[in-house]
C-alpha positions as CSV (number, residue, x, y, z in Angstrom):
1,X,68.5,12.8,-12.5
2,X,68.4,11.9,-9.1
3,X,67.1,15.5,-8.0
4,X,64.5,14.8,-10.5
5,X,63.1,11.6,-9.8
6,X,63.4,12.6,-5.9
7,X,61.2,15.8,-7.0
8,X,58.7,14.0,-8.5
9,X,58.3,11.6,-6.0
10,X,57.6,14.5,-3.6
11,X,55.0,15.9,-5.6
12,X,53.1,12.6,-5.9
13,X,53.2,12.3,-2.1
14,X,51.7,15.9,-1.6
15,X,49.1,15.0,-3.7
16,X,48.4,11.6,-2.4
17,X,48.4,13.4,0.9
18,X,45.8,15.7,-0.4
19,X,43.5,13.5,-2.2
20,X,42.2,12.2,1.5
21,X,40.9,15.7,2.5
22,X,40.0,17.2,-0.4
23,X,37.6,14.0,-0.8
24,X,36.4,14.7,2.8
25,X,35.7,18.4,2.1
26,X,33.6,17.1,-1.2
27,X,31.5,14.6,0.7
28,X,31.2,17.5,3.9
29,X,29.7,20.1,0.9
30,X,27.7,17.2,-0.5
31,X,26.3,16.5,2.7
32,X,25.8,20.0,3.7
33,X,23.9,20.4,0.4
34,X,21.8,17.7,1.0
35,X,20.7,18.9,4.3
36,X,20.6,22.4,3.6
37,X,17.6,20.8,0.4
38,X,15.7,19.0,3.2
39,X,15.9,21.8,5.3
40,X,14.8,23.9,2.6
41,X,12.0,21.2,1.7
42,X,9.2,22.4,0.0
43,X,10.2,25.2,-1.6
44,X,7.4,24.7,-4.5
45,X,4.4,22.7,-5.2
46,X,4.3,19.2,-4.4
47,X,2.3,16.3,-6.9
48,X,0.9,13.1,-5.8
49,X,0.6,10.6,-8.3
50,X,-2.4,8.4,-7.4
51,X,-2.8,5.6,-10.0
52,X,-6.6,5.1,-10.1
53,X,-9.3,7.1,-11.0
54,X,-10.7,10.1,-8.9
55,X,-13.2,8.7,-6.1
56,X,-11.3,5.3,-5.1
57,X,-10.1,4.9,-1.7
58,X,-6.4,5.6,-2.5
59,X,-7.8,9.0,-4.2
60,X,-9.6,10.0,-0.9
61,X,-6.5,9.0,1.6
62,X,-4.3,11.1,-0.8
63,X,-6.8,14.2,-0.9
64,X,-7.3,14.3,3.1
65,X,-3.6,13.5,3.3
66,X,-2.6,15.8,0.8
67,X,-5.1,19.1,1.8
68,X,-3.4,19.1,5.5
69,X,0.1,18.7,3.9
70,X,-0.5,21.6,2.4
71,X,-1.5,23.8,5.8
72,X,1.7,22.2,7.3
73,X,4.3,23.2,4.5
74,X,3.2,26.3,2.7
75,X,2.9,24.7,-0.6
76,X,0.3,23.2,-2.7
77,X,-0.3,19.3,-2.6
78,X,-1.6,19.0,-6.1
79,X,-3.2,15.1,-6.6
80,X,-3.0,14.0,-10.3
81,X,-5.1,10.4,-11.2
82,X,-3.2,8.8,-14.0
83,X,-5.0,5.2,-13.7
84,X,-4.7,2.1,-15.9
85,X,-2.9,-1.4,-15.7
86,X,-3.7,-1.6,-12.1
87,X,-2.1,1.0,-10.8
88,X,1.3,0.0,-13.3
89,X,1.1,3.7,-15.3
90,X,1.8,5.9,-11.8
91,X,3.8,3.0,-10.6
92,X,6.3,3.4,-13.6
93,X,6.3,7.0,-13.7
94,X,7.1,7.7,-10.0
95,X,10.1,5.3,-10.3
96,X,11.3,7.3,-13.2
97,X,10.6,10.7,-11.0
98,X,13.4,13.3,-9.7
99,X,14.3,11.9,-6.3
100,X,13.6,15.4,-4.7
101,X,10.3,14.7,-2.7
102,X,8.2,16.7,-5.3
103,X,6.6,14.2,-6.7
104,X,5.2,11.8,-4.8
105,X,2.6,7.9,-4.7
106,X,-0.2,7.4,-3.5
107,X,-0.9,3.7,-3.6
108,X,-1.9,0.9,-2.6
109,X,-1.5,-2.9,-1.5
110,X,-1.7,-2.8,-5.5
111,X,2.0,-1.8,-5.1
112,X,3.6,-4.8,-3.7
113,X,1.4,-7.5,-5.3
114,X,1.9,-6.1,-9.3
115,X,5.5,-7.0,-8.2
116,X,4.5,-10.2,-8.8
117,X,1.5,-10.6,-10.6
118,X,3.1,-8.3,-14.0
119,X,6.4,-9.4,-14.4
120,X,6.9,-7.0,-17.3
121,X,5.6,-4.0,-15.4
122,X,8.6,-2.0,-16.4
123,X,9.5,-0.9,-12.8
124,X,10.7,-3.0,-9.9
125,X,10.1,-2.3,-6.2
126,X,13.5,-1.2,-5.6
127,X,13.2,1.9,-7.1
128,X,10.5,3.0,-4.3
129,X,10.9,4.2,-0.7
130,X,8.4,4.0,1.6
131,X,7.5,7.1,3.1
132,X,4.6,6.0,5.1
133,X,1.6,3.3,5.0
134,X,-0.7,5.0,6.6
135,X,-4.5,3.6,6.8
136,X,-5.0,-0.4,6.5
137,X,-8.2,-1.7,5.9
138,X,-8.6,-5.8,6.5
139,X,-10.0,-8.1,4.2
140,X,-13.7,-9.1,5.0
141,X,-16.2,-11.8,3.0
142,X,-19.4,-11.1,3.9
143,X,-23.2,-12.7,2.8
144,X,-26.6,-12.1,2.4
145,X,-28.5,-12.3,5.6
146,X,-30.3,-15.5,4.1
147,X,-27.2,-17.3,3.6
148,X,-24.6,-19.1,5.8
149,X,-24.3,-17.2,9.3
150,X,-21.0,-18.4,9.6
151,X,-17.9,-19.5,7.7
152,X,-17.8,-22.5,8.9
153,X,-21.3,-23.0,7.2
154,X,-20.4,-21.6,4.1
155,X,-17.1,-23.6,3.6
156,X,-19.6,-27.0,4.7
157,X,-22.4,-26.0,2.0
158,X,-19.5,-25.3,-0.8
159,X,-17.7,-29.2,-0.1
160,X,-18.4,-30.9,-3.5
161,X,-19.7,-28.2,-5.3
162,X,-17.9,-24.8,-5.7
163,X,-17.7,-21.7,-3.6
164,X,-18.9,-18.5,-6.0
165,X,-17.7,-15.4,-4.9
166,X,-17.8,-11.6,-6.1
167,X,-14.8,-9.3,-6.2
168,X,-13.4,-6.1,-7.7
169,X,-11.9,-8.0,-10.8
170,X,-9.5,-10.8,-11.2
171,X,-6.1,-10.0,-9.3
172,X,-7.0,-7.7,-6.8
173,X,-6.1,-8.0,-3.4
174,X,-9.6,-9.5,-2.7
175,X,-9.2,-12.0,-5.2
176,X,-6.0,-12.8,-4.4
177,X,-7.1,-13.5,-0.9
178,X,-10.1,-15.0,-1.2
179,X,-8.8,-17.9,-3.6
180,X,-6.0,-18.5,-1.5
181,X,-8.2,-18.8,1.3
182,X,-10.4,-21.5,-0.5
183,X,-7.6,-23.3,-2.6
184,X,-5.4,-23.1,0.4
185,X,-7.0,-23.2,3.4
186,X,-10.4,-24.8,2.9
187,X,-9.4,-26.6,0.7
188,X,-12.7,-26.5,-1.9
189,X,-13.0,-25.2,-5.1
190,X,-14.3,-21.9,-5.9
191,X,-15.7,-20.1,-8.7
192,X,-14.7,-16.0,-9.2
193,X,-17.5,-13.5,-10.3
194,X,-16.0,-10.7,-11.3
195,X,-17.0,-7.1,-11.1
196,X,-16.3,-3.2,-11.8
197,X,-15.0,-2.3,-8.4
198,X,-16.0,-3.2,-4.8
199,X,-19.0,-1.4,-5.0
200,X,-21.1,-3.4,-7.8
201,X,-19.8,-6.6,-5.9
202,X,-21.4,-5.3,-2.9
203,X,-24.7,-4.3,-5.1
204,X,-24.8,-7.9,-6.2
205,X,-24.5,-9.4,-2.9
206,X,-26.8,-7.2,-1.5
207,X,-29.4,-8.3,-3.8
208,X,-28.6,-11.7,-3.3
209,X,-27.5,-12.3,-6.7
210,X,-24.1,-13.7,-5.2
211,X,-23.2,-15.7,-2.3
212,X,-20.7,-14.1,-1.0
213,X,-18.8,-10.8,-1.6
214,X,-14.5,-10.2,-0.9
215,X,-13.9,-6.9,-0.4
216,X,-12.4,-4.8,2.6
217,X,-14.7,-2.6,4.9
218,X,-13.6,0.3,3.4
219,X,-14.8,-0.7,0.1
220,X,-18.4,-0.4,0.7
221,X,-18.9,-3.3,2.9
222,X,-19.1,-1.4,6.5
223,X,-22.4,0.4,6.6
224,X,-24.2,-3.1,4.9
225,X,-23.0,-5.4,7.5
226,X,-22.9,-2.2,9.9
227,X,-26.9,-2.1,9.3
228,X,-27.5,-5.8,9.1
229,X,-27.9,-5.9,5.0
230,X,-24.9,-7.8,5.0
231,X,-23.5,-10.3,7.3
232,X,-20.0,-10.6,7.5
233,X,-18.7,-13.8,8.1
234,X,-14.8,-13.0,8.4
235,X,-12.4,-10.7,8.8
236,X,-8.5,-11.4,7.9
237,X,-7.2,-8.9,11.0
238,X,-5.3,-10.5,14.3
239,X,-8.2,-9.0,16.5
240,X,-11.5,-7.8,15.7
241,X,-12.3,-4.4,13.7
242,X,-13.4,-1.9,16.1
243,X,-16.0,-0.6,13.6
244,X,-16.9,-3.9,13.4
245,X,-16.8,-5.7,16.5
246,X,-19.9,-8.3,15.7
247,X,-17.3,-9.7,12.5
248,X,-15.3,-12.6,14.1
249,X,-11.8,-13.4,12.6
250,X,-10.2,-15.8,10.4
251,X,-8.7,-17.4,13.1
252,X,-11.9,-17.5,15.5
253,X,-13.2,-18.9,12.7
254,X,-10.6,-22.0,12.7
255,X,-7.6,-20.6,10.8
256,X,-5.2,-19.2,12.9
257,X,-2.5,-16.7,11.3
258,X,-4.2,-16.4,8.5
259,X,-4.1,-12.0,7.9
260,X,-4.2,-9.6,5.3
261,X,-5.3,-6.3,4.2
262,X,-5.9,-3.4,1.7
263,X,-3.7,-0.4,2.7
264,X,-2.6,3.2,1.3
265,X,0.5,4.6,1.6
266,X,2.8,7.2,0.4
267,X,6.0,6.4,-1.5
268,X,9.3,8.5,-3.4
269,X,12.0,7.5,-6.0
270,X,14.5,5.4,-3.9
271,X,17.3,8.1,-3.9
272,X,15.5,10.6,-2.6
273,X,17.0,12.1,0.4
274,X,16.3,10.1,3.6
275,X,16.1,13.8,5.6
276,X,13.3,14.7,3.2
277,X,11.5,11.1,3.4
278,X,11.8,11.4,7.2
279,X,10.3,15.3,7.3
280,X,7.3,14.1,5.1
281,X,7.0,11.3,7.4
282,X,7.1,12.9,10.5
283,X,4.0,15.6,8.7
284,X,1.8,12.6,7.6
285,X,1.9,11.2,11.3
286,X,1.1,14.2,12.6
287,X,-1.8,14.6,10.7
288,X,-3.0,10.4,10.8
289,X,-3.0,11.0,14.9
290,X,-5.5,14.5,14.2
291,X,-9.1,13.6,15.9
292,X,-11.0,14.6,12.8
293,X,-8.8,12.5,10.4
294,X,-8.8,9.8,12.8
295,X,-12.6,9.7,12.6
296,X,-12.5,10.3,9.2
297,X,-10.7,6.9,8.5
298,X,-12.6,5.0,10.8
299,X,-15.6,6.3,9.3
300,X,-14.5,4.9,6.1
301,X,-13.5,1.4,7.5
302,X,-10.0,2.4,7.9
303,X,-7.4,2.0,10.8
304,X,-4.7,4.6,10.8
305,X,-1.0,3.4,10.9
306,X,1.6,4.9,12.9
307,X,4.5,4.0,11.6
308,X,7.4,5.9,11.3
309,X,9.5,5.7,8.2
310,X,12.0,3.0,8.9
311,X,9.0,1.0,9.8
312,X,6.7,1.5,6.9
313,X,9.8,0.2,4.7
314,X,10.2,-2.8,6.2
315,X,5.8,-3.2,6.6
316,X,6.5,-3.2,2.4
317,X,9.4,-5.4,2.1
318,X,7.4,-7.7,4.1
319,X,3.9,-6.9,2.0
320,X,5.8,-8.4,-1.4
321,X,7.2,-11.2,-0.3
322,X,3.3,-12.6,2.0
323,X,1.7,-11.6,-1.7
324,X,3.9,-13.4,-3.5
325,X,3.8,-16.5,-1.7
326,X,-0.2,-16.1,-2.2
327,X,0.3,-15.1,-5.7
328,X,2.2,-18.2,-6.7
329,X,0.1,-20.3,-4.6
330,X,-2.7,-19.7,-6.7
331,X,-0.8,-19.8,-9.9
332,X,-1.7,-15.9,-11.1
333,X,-0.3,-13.7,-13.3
334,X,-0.8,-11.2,-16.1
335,X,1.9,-11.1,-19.4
């Protein structure tokens, strides 16, 4: 009995003793496999996932974007618009995606508000990576020549009556900004025209049908104000634009730290391997520092981001919780 029990107590031991490297040599091949995907990565045809309809700026960023990823890797970028709910139907189906870095979103500041404004959105920000934000485009209100020349004049005029103001619909960035700004800040009322998209808002303003337009330079409000049609009376950037340079800021204008902006990114299921998010970053930054995509962005009212991976995670983390806090500030949400 004795010979029995010692027996099996030696067997136990040799496998106890082998459970350590066996479960080394398992995580070594999983690792190796891992690296030898990402070193493999792309193999096939890569999709973004942009969630608003063909023409929009995300739509543009993600074509030039994804035309030059596809000289640099071999493979075709294909870009698929599945819009609707804001930007909630690509949200949802990227999260629900294969983490292999073939199917990647394009989005935008979109991303990090919904997280707040749809609390039944059917996805949380958790289940994204940031790969890379790559262009960032400030928030601007601008005027009609015959109106207010500055903000300070415009926030005067509004005291005991209401500031109107035209943006791309209720809880878009612009909106969200602008009646934070007001509420918040100036501390007057103000009354929301809504509108189609940027562009209409910036028809309406042109014409002098609005006082004041919300929208970011790269939403049609550059060449206006660029030409003098429009006069922009502020800029929510820490220095001025250098497409803009006439356009003072928020905080020449009397309020200090007050910044925020439209921006397009790139973003993967959460477990995708951080060797493959870190190749694809490493490709878009090589392309956002090209001269002609440069002036491309600028052209549009853009400013490239160079941020590298690590960085553009923590630029998000930081996006959702400065939205939120404007968000609930001006009580708005969608059920």
């Amino acid at each position: 009995m004795t010979t029995v029990e010692n027996r099996s107590y030696s067997i136990n031991g040799i496998l106890s003793r082998l459970a350590v490297p066996l479960a080394l040599s398992a995580l070594v091949v999983f690792a190796s496999s891992t690296a030898l995907r990402a070193q493999a990565y792309p193999s096939k045809p890569i999709t973004i996932m942009v969630g608003f309809a063909p023409g929009g700026l995300i739509d543009v960023i993600a074509r030039l974007v994804g035309q030059k990823l596809s000289v640099k890797f071999g493979q075709p970028v294909i870009i698929e618009n599945r819009s609707g709910a804001a930007g909630n139907l690509a949200h949802r189906r990227i999260a629900a995606a294969d983490p292999d870095g073939y199917t990647i979103l394009g989005a935008t500041t979109s991303l990090p508000i919904n997280e707040t404004v749809f609390p039944k959105r059917g996805y949380t920000a958790d289940e994204f990576t940031a790969v890379s934000i790559s262009a960032s485009s400030p928030e601007m209100i601008s005027a009609h020549p015959s109106g207010p020349k500055t903000l300070k004049e415009f926030v005067d005029n509004a005291r005991g009556t209401s500031a109107q103001f035209g943006t791309a619909g209720a809880g878009s960035a612009s909106y969200i900004v602008t009646q934070y700004f007001f509420k918040k800040l100036a501390n007057i009322q103000s009354t929301h025209i809504p509108f189609q998209g940027g562009a209409p808002a910036v028809t309406a303003a042109l014409g002098n049908q609005i006082p004041l337009v919300a929208t970011p330079p790269a939403a049609g409000a550059a060449q206006p104000v660029l030409s003098g049609a429009l006069r922009g009376l502020a800029v929510a950037s820490e220095k001025r634009m250098k497409l803009l340079p006439d356009v003072p800021t928020y905080a020449e204008s009397g309020y200090p730290g007050f910044t925020a902006s439209a921006w397009t990114g790139f973003f993967v299921p959460a477990k995708t391997p951080p060797e493959i998010t870190t190749k694809l970053n490493a490709a878009i930054l090589e392309i956002l520092k090209e001269p002609d995509t440069i002036a491309k962005l600028e052209q549009l009212g853009f400013e490239p981001l160079y941020l590298d991976q690590p960085q553009s995670e923590a630029m998000f983390r930081a996006e959702i919780a400065k939205w939120r806090t404007m968000v609930e500030a001006i009580d708005f949400k969608v059920e």
